[in-house]
DOTORLUM-712033 format. One line per field, with one value per atom (N, C-alpha, C): residue in one letter; residue number from 1; x, y, z; atom name. Coordinates in nm, 3 decimals, decimal comma. Atoms other than C-alpha are relative to their C-alpha. Example, Ala and Ser with C-alpha at 12.3 -4.5 7.8 and 13.67 -1.06 7.14 Angstrom:
! DOTORLUM-712033
rest [A	A	A	S	S	S]
nr [1	1	1	2	2	2]
u [0,089	1,230	0,090	-0,082	1,367	-0,077]
v [-0,119	-0,450	0,120	-0,119	-0,106	0,109]
w [0,000	0,780	0,000	-0,006	0,714	0,073]
atom [N	CA	C	N	CA	C]
! end
This chain:
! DOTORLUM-712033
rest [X	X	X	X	X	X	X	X	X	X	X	X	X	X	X	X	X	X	X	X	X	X	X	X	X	X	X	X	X	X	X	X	X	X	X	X	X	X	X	X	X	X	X	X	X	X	X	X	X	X	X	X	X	X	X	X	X	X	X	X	X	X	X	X	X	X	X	X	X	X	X	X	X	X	X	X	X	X	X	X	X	X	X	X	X	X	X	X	X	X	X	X	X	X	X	X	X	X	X	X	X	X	X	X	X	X	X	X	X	X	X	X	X	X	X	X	X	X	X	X	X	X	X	X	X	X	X	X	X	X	X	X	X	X	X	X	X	X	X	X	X	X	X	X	X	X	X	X	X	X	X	X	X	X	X	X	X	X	X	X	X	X	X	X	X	X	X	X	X	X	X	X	X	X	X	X	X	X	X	X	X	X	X	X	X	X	X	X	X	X	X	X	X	X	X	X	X	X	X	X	X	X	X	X	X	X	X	X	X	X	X	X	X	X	X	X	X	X	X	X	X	X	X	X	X	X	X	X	X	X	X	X	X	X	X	X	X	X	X	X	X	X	X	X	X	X	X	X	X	X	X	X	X	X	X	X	X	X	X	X	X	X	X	X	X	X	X	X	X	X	X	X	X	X	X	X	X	X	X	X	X	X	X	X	X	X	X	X	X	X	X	X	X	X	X	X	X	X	X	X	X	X	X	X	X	X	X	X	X	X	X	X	X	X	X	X	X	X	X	X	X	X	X	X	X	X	X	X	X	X	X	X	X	X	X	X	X	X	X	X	X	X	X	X	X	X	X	X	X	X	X	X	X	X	X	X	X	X	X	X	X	X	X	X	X	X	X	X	X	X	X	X	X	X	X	X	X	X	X	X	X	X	X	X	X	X	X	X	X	X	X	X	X	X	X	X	X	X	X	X	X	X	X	X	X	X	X	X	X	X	X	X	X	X	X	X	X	X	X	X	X	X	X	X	X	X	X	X	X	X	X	X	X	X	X	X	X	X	X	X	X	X	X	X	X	X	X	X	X	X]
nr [1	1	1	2	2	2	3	3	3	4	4	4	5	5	5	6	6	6	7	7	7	8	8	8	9	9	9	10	10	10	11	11	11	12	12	12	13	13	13	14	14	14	15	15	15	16	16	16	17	17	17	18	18	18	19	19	19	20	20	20	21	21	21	22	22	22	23	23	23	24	24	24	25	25	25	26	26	26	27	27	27	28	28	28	29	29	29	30	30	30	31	31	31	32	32	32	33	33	33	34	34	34	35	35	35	36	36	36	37	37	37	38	38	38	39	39	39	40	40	40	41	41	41	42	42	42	43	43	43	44	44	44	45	45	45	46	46	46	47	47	47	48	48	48	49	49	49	50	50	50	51	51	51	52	52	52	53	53	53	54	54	54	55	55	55	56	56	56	57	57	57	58	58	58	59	59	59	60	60	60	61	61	61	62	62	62	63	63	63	64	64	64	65	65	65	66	66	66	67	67	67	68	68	68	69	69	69	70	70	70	71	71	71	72	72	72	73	73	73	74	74	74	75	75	75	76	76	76	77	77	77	78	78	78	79	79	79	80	80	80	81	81	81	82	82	82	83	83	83	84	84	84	85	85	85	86	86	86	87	87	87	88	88	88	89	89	89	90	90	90	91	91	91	92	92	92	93	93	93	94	94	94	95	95	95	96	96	96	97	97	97	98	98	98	99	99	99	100	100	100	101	101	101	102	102	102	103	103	103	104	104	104	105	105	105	106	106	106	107	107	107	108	108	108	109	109	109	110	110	110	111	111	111	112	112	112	113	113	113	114	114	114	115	115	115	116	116	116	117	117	117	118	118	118	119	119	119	120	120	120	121	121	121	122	122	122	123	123	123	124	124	124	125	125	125	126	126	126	127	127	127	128	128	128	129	129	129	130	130	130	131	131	131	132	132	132	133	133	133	134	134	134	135	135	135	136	136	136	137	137	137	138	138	138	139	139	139	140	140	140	141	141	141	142	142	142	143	143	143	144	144	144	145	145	145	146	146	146	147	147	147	148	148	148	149	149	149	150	150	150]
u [-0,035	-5,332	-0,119	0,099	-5,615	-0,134	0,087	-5,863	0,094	-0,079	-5,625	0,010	0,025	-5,623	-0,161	0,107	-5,995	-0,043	0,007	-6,028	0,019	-0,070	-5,801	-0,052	0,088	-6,045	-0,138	0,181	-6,405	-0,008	-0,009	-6,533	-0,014	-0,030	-6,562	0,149	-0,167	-6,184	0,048	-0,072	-6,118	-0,083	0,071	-6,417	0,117	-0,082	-6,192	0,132	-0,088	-5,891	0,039	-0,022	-5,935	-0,131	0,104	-6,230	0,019	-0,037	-6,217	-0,046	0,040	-6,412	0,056	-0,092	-6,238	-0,081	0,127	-6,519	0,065	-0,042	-6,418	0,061	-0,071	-6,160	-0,025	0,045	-6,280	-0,127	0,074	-6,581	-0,035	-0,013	-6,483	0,107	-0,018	-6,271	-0,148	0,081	-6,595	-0,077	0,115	-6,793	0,094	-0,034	-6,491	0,015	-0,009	-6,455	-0,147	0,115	-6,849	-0,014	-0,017	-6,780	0,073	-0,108	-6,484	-0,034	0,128	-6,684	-0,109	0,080	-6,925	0,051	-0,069	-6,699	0,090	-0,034	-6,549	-0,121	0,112	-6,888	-0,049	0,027	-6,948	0,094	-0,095	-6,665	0,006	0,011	-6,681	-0,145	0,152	-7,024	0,069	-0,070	-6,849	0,050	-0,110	-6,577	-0,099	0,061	-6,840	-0,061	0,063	-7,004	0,059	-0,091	-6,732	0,006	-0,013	-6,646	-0,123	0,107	-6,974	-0,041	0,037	-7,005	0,166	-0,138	-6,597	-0,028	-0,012	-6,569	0,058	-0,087	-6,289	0,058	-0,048	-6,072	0,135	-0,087	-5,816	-0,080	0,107	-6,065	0,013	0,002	-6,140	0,080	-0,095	-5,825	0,042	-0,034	-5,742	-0,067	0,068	-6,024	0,005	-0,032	-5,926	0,130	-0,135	-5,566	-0,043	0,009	-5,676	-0,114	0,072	-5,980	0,161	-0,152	-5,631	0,041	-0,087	-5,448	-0,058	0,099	-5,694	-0,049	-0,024	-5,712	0,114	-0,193	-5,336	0,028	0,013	-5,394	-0,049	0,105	-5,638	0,068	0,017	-5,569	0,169	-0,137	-5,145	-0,003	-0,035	-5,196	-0,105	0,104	-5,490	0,061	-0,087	-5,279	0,106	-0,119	-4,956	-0,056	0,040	-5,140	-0,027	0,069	-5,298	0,084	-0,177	-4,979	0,076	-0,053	-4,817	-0,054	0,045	-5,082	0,012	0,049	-5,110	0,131	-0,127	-4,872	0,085	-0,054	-4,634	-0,036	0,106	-4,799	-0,089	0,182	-5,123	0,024	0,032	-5,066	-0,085	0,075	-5,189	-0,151	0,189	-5,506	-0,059	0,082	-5,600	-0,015	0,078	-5,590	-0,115	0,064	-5,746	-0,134	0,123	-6,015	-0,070	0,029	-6,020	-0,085	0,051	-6,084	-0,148	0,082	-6,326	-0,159	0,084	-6,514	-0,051	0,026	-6,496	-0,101	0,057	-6,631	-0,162	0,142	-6,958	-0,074	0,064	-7,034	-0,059	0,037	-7,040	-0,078	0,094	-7,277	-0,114	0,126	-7,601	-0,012	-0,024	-7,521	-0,046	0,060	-7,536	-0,087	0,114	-7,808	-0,100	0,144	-8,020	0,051	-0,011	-7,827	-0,049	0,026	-7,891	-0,180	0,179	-8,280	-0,041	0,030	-8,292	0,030	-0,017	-8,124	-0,139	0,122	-8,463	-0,133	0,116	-8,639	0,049	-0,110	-8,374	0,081	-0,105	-8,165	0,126	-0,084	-7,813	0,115	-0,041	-7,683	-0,029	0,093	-7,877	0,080	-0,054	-7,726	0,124	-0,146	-7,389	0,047	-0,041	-7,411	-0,046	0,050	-7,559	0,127	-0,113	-7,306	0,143	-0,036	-7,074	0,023	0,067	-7,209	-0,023	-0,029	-7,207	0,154	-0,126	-6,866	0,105	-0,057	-6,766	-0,001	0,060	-6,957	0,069	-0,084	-6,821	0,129	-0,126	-6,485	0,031	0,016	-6,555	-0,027	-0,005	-6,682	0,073	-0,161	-6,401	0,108	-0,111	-6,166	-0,032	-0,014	-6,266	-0,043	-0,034	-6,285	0,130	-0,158	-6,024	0,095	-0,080	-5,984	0,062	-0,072	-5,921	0,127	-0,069	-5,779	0,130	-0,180	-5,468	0,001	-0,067	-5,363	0,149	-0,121	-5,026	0,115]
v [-0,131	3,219	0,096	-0,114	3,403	-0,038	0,010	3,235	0,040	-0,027	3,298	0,216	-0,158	3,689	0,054	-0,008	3,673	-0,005	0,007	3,534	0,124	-0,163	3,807	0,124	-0,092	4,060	0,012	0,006	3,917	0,109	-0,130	4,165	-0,037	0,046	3,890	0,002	0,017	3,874	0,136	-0,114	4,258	0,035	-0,053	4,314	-0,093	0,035	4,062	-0,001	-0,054	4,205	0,122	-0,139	4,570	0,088	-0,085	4,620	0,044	-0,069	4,902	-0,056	0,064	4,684	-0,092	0,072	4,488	-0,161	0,144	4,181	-0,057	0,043	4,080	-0,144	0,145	3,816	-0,100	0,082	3,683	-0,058	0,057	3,632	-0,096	0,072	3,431	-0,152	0,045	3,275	-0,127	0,047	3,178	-0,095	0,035	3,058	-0,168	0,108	2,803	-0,101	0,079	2,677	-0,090	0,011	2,662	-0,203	0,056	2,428	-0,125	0,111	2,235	-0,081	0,121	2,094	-0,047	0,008	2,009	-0,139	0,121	1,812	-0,130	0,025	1,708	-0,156	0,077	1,567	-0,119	0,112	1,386	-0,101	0,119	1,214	-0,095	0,067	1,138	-0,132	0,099	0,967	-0,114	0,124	0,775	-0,103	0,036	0,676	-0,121	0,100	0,511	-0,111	0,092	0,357	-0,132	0,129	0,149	-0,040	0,053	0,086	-0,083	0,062	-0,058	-0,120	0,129	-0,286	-0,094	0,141	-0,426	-0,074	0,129	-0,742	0,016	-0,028	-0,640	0,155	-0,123	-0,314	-0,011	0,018	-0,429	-0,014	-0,010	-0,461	0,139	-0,178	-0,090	0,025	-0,078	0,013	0,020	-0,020	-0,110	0,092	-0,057	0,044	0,129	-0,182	0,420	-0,045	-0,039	0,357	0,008	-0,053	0,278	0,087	-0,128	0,572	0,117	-0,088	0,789	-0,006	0,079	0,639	0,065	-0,065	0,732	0,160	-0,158	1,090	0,075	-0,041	1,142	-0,014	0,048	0,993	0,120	-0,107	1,244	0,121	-0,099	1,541	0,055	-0,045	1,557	0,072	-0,032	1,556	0,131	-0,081	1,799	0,152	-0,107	2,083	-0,020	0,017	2,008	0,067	-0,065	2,086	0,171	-0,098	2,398	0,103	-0,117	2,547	0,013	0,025	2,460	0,183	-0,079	2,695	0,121	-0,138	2,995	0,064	-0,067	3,262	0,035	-0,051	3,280	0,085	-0,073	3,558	0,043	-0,027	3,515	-0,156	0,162	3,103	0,040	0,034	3,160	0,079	0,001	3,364	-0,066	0,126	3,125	-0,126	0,082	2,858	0,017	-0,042	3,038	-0,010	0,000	3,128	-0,138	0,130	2,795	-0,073	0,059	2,629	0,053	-0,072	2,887	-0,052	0,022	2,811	-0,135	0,158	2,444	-0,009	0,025	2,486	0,039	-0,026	2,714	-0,110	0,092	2,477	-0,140	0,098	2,191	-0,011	-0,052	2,333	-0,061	0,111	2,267	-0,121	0,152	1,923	-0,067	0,046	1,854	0,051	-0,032	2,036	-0,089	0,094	1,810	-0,128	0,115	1,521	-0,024	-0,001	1,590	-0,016	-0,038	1,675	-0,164	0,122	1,359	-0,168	0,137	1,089	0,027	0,000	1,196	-0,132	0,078	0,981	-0,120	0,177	0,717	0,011	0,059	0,525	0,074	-0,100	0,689	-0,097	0,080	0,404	-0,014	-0,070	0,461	0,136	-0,143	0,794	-0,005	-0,018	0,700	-0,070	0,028	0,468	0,045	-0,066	0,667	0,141	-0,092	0,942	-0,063	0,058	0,683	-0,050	0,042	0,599	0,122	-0,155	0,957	0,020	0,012	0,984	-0,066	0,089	0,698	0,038	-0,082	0,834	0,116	-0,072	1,150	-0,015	0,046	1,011	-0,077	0,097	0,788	0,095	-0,101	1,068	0,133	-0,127	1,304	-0,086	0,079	1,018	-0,014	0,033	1,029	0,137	-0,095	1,438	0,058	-0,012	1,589	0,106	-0,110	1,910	-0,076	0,084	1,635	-0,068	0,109	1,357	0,046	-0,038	1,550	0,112	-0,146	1,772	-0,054	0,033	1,820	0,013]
w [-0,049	-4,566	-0,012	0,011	-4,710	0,114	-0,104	-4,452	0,129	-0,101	-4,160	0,000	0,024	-4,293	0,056	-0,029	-4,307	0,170	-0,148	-3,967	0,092	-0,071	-3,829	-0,013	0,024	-3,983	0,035	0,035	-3,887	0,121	-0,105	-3,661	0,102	-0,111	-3,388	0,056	-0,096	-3,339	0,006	0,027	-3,408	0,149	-0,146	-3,102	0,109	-0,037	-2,902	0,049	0,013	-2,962	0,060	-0,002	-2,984	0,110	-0,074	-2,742	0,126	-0,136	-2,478	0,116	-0,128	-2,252	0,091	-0,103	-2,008	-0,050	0,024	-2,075	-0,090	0,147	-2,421	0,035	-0,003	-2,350	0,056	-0,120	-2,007	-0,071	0,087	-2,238	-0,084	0,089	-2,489	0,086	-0,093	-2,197	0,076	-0,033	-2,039	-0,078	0,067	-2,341	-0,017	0,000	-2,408	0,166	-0,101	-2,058	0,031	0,040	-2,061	-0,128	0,093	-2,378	0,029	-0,086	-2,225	0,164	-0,101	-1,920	-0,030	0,067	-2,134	-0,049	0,059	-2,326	0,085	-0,122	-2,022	0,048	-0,023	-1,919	-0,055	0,145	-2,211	-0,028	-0,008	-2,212	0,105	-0,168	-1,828	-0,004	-0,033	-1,908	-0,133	0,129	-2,238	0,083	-0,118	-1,999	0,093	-0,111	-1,707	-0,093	0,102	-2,007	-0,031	0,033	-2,125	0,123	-0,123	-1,803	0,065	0,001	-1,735	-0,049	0,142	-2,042	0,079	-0,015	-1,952	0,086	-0,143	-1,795	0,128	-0,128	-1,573	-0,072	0,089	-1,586	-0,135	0,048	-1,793	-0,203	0,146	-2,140	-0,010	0,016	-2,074	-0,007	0,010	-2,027	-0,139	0,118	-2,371	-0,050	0,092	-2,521	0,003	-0,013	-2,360	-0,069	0,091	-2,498	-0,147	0,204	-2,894	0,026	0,054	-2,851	0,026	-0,019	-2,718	-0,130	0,084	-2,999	-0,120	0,075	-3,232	-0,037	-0,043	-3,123	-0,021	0,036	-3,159	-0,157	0,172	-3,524	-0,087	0,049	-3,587	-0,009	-0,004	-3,404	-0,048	0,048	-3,459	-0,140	0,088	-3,821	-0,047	0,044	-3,850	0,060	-0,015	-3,600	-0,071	0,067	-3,825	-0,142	0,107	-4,114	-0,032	-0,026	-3,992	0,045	0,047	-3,867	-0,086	0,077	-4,163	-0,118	0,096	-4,382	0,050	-0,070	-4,104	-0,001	-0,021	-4,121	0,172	-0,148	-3,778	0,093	-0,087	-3,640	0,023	-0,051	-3,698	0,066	-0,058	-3,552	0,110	-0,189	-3,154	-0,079	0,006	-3,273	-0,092	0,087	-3,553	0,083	-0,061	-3,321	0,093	-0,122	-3,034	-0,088	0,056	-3,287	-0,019	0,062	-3,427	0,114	-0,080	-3,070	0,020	-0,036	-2,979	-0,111	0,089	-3,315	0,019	-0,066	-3,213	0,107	-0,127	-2,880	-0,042	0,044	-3,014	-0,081	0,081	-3,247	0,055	-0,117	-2,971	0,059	-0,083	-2,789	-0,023	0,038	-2,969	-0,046	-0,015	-3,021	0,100	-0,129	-2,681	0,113	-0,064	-2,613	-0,053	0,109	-2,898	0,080	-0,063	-2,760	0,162	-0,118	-2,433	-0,015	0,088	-2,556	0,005	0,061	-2,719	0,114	-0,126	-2,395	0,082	-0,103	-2,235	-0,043	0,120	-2,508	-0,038	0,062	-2,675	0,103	-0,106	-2,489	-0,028	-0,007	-2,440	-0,103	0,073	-2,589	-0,192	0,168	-2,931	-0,019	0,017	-2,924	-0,042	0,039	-2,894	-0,136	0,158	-3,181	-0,143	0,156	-3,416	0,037	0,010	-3,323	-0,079	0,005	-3,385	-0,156	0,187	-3,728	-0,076	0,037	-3,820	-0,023	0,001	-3,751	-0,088	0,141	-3,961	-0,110	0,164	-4,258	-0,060	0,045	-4,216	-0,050	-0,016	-4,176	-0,175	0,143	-4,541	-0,082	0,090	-4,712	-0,016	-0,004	-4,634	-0,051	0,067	-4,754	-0,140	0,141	-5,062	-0,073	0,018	-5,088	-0,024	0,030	-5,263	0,090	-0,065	-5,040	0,141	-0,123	-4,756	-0,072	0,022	-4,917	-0,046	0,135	-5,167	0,163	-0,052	-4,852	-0,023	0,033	-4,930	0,127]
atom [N	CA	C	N	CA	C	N	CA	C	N	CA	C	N	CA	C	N	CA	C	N	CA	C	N	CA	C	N	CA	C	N	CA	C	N	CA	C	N	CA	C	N	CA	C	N	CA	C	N	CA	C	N	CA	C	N	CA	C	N	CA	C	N	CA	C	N	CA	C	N	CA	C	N	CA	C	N	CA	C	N	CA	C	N	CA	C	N	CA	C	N	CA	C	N	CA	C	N	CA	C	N	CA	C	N	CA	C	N	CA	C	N	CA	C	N	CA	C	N	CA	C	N	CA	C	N	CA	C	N	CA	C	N	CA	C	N	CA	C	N	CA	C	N	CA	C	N	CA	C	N	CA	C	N	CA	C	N	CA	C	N	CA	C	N	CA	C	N	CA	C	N	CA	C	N	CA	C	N	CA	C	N	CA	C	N	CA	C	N	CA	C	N	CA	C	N	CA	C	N	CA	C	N	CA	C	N	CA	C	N	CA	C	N	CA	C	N	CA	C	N	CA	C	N	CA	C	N	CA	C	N	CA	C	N	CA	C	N	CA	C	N	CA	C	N	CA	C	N	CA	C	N	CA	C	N	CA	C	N	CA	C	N	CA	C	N	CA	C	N	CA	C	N	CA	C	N	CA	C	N	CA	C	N	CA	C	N	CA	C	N	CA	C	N	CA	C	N	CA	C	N	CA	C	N	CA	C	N	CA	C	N	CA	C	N	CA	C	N	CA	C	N	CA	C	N	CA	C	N	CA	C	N	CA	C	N	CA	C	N	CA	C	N	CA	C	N	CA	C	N	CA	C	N	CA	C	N	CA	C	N	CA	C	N	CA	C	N	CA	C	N	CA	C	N	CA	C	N	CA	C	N	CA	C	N	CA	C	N	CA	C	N	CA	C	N	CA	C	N	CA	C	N	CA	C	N	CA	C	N	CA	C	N	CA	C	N	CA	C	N	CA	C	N	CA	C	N	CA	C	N	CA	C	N	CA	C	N	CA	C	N	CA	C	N	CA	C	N	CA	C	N	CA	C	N	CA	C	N	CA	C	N	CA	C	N	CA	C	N	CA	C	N	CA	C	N	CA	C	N	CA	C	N	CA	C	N	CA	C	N	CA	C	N	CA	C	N	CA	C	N	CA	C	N	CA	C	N	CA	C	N	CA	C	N	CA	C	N	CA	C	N	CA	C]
! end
């Protein structure tokens, strides 16, 4: 609750909110859509990838259902949690924020990644992203502010 308060106070969401300018929202509007074809993109090129490597389409297909599968694993219990802690009427702008915070943060990633497919193969990229991911994923399992959520 007390981060969800905070949030609701930084002076990015109070400009957002409370600003006389007409811009503000369409703004922050823009920066995630910006963000979300992006991600979009990135996936679209994942996507041809596998598809590329499968023998036929029926391999790939599996392999988009368990990454799906996987995603639903993830992301169900991580919004369940998060509504759980936020008070009712702060929920829609803690997520909104939340996404929003998501999306900025996305950004230079795939600007370095992008940077970086000019040089290593794209393939190299994805498995070290890949291997990142894991790690993170291992060393958050064995954090207690992850691991004991109640």
């Amino acid at each position: 609750m007390e981060f969800a308060q905070w949030l609701e106070n930084t002076g990015f969401s109070t400009w957002v909110r409370e600003s006389p300018r007409i811009w503000a929202f369409p703004v922050i509007l823009l920066i995630h859509t910006i963000g979300m074809a992006l991600c979009v993109g990135v996936s679209a090129g994942i996507n041809f990838r596998i598809l590329g490597f499968a023998p036929s389409l029926l391999p790939a297909l599996v392999i988009f259902f368990c990454i799906g599968a996987a995603n639903i694993v993830f992301l169900v219990p991580n919004i369940t949690i998060s509504q759980e802690v936020t008070p009712p009427e702060l929920r829609a702008r803690v997520a909104g924020a939340r996404m929003a915070l998501l999306n900025i943060t996305w950004l230079p990633m795939f600007a370095i990644s992008g940077a970086l497919a000019d040089v290593v193969d794209a393939g190299v990229l994805i498995a070290v992203a890949g291997a990142l991911t894991l790690a993170t994923a291992v060393i958050g399992a064995f954090a207690p502010t992850v691991r004991d959520v109640p």
